[in-house]
C-alpha positions in Angstrom: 71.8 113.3 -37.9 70.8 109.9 -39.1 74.2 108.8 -37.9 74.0 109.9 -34.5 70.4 108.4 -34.0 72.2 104.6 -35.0 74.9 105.2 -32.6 72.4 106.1 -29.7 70.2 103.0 -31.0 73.0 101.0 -30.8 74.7 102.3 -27.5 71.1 101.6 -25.7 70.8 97.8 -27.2 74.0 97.2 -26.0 73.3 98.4 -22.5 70.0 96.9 -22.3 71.9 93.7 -23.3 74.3 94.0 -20.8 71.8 94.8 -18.6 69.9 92.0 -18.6 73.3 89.8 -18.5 74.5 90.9 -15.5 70.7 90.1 -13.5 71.7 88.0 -11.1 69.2 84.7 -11.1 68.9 82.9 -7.3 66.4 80.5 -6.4 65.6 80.7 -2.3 63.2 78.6 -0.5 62.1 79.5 3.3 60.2 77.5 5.8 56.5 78.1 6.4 55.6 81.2 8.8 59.2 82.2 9.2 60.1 85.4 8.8 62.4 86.1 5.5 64.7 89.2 4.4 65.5 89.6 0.4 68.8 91.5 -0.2 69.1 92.9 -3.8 73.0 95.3 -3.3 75.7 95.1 -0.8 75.5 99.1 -1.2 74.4 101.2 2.1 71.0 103.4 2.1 73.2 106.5 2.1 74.6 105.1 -1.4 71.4 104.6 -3.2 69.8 106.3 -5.8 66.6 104.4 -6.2 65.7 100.7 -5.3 62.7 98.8 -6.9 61.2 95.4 -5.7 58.8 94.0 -8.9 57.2 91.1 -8.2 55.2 88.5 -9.9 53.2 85.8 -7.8 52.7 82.3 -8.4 48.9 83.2 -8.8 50.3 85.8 -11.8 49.1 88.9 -9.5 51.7 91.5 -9.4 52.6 94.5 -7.1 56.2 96.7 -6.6 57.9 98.1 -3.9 60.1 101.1 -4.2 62.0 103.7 -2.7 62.8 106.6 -5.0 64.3 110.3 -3.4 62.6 109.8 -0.2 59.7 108.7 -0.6 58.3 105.1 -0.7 55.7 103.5 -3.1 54.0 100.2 -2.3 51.2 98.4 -4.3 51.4 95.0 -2.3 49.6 96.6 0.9 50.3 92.7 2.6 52.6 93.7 5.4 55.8 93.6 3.2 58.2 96.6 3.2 61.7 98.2 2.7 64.1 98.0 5.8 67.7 99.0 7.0 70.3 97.1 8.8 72.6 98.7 11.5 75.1 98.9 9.2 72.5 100.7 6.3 72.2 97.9 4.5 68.8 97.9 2.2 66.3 94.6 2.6 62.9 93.6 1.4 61.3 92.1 4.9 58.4 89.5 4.3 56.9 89.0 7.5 55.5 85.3 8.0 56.2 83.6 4.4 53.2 81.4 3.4 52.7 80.1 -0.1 50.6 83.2 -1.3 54.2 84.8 -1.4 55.5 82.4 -3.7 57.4 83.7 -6.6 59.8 86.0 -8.5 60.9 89.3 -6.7 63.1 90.8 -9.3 64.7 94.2 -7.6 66.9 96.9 -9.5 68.6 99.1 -7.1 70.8 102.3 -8.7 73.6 103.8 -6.2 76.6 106.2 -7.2 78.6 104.4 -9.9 76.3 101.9 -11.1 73.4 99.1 -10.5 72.3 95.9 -9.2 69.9 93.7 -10.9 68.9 90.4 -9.1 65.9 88.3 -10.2 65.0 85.8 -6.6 62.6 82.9 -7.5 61.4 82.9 -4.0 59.3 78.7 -2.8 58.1 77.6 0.3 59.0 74.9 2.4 56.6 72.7 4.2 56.8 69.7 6.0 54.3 66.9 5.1 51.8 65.1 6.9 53.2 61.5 7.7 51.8 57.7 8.2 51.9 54.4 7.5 50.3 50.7 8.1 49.6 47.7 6.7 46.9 45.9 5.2 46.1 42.3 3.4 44.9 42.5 -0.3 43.9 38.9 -2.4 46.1 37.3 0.6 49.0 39.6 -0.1 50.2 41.6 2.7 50.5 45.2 1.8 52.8 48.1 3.3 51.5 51.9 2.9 53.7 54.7 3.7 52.0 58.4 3.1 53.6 61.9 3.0 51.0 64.1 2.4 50.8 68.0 1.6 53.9 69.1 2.1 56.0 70.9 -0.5 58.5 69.7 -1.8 57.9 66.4 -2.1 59.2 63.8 0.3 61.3 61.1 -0.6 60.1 57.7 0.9 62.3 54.4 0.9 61.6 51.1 2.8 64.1 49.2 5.0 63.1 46.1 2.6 63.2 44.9 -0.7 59.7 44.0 -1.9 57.9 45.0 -5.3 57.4 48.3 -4.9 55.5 51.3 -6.5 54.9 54.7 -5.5 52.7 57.5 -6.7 52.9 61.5 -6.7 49.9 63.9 -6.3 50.2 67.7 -6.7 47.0 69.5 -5.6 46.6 73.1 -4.0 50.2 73.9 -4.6 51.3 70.7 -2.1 52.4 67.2 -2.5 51.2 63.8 -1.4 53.3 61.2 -1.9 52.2 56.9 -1.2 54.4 54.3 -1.4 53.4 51.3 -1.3 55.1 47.7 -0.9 54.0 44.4 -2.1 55.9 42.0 0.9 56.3 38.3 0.0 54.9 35.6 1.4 55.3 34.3 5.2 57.6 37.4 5.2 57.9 38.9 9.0 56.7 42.7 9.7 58.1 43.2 12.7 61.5 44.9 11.5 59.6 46.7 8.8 60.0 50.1 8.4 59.9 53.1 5.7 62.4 56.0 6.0 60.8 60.0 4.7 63.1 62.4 4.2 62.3 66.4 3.8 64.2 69.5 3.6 62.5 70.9 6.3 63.7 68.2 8.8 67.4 68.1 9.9 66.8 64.0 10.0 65.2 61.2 8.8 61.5 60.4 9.8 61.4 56.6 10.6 58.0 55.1 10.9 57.3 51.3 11.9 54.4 49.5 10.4 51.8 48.1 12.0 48.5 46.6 11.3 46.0 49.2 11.8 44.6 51.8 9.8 42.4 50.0 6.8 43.3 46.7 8.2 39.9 45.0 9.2 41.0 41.0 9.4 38.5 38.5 7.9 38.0 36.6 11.1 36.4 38.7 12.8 34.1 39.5 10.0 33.1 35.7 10.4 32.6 35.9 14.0 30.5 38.5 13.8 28.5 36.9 11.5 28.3 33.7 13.3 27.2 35.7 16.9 24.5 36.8 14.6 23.1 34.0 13.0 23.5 32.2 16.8 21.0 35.2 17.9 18.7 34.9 15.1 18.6 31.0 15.9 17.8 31.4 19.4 15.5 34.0 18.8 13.4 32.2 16.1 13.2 28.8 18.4 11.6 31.2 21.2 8.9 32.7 19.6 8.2 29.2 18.1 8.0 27.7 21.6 6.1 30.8 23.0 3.4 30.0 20.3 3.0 26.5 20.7 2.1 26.9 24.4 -0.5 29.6 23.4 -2.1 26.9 21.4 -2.1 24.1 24.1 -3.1 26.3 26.8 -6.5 25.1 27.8 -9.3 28.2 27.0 -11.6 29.6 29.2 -14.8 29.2 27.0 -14.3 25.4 26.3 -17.6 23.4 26.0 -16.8 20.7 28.0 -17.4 23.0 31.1 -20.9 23.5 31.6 -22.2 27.3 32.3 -22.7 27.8 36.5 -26.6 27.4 37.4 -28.3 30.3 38.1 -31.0 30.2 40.9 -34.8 30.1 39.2 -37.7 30.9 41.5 -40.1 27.8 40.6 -43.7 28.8 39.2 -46.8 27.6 40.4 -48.9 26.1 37.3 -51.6 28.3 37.0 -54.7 25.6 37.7 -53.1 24.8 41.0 -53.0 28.4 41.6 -56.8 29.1 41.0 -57.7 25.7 42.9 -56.1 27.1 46.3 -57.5 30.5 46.0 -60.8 29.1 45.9 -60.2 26.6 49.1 -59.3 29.9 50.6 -62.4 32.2 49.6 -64.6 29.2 50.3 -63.1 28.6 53.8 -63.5 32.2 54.3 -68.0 32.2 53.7 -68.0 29.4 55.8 -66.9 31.3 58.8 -68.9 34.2 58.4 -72.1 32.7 57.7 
């Protein structure tokens, strides 16, 4: 009995071995928002036993798809699903691929005679965002040239040879790659040009530099500044001429101008007064007596 048990133990190590030997490994990348079809056996629907889709995301969530006598089992519940040909042929459809369905789809499907085992290490393709200029630095003249989230990386080069260094970001699952180009002295621009290549583009992306974006030339910094200080000059000189004529402007309450006269009825002293009353009350008996 013993015996028999170390055979079995030994027949099953061996076919788990081989098992695992004969998973095919592919690596498949797909363009963002396109619509993608994983095939795991070249074996019709009619032909299979079973199929299982197990899959492991980049974000280390997991779900399975599977058909099994009839009846299908899905954990995913994110619009993927188990399809047929016209000629029968099994698939796993992903509808619009985005980079939450990066990862490894490993499927075992079990027909009449034997199995498949395929383990798909499934990445996105995205093109990046792309620019370039130049700019002056400590009277250097500078060329930039930026690919930025796109996955995977571009691959910048420049139409010149210059002292050059470039630098690789990885954030949010995307790349950014800068380049950037140190040109000599005197050298001219106007044939300059850096070359991006992707795999999502069928050809080259040429870009020709010019001087705009964080190019902001000194000159007109000192113009600016001179307008300014022109202003400031003008404006100073005005108020100090506006206040000197306040202060020579003759004012309205100077004493040299003597107040208007004012019309004063003249008094009477008082003794004249009583003098002519009298000559009048005396005049007055006179005639009546």
């Amino acid at each position: 009995m013993g015996h028999m048990m170390w055979i079995y133990a030994v027949v099953i190590f061996v076919l788990s071995e081989a098992r695992s030997m004969d998973t095919a490994v592919r690596h498949l990348a797909f363009n963002q928002g396109s619509e993608v079809n994983l095939t795991c056996s070249n074996k019709t629907w009619n032909e299979m036993l079973f199929v299982i889709w197990e899959i492991r995301f980049q974000t280390k969530k997991e779900c399975r798809i599977s058909f099994n006598n009839g009846t299908n089992d899905d954990s995913c519940n994110d619009g993927k699903s188990l399809r047929n040909t016209s000629s029968a042929l099994s698939y796993l459809h992903i509808p619009n691929f985005s980079d939450t369905d990066e990862g490894r789809y490993k499927c075992e499907s079990v027909y009449t005679g034997g199995n498949d085992n395929h383990a798909i290490h499934v990445a996105i393709i995205v093109p990046p965002r792309i620019s370039a200029w130049l700019y002056h630095k400590d009277n250097k003249l500078v060329a930039v040239c930026k690919a930025e989230r796109g996955k995977p990386a571009a691959n910048i080069s420049w139409s010149h040879m210059g002292n050059e260094s470039s630098v690789e970001n990885y954030s949010d699952g995307f790349f950014t790659v800068e380049s950037r180009l140190e040109l000599p002295e005197g050298m001219d621009t106007e044939n300059l040009s850096c070359v991006i290549q992707h795999p999502n583009w069928t050809e080259k992306r040429i870009l020709v530099l010019k001087l705009e974006k964080g190019y902001f030339p000194w000159l007109y910094v000192l113009i600016v500044v001179v307008i300014i200080v022109i202003l400031a000059g003008f404006l100073f000189l005005a108020r100090k001429k506006i206040i000197t004529l306040r202060r020579c402007q003759p004012s309205d309450t100077s004493p040299s101008k003597s107040p208007p006269a004012e019309d004063v009825e003249e008094v009477e002293p008082y003794a004249s007064y009583v003098q002519r009353v009298n000559s009048i009350y005396n005049s007055s008996a006179e005639f009546f007596t």
